[in-house]
C-alpha positions in Angstrom: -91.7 -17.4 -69.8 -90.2 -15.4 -66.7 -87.2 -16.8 -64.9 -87.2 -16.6 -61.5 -83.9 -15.0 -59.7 -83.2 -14.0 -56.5 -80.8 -12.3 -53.7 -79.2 -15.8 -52.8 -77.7 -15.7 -56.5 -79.7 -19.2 -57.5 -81.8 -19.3 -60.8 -84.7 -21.4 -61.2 -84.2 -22.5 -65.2 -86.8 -23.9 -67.2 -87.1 -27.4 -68.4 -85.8 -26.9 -71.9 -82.9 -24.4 -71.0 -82.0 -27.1 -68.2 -81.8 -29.9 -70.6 -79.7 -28.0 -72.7 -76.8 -27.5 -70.8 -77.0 -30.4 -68.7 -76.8 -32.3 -72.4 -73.9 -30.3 -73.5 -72.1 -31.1 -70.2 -72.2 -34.6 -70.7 -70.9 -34.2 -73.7 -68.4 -32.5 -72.8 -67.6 -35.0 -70.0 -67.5 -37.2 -72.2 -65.0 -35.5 -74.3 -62.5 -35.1 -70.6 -63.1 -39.4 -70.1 -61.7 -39.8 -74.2 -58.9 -37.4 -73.5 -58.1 -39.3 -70.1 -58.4 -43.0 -72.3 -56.0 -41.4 -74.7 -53.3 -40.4 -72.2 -54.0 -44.1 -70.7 -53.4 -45.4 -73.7 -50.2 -43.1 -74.5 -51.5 -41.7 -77.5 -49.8 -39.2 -79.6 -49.4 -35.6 -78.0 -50.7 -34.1 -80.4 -53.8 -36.3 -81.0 -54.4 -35.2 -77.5 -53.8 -31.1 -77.6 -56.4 -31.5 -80.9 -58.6 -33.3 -78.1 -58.1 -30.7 -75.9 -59.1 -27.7 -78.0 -61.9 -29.2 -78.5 -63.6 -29.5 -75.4 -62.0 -25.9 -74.8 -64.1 -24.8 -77.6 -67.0 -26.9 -75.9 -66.9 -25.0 -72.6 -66.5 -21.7 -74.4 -69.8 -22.7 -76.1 -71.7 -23.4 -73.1 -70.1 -20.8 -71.3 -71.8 -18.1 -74.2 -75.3 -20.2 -74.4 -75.3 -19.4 -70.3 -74.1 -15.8 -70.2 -76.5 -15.2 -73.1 -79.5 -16.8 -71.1 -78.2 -15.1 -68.2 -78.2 -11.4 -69.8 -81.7 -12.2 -71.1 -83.0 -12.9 -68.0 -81.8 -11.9 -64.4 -79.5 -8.8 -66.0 -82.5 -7.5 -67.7 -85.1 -8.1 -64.8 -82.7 -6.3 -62.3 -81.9 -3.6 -64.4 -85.7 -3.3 -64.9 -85.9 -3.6 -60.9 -83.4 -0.6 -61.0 -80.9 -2.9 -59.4 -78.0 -1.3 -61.4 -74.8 -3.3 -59.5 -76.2 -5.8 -61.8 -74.1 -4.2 -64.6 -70.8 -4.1 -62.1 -71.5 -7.9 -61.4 -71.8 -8.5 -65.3 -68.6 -6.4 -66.2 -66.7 -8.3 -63.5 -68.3 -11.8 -65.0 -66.8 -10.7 -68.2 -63.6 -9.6 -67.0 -63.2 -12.9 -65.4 -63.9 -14.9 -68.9 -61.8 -13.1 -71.0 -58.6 -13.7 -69.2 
């Protein structure tokens, strides 16, 4: 299936791809509202750091599931399209991750 994306830098996602990361987002909510109980609740620091790395490891998840869907789909259409600031826009993405 194609993905839509356009000039105004919005992507139309499908259904499924949707689901996905809005499910792995609440988890990941989920995980922030148990880190916020546990600080509440004056639990040990480092029962919290542990906490912590995990939902850092969570976002770094999602971050690769989009960036993946992302090269698959609008980098590849607009280098296709002959659009090749795409690859500029994608190095500076990357940049931005990695610090």
């Amino acid at each position: 299936m194609e993905h839509e994306c356009c000039a105004h830098k919005t992507k139309e996602r499908s259904q499924d791809e949707y689901k996905k990361l809005i499910n792995r987002l609440s988890r990941i909510e989920g995980q922030v509202r148990g880190i916020r109980k546990m600080v509440e609740n004056n639990a040990y620091c480092t029962d919290i750091l542990i906490q912590v790395s995990a939902v850092n490891a969570a976002l770094n998840a999602f971050n690769r599931e989009l960036l993946a869907e992302h090269i698959r789909t609008c980098v590849a259409q607009d280098i296709r399209a002959g659009k090749e600031e795409t690859v500029d826009d994608l190095v500076f993405t990357l940049q931005k991750l990695m610090k």
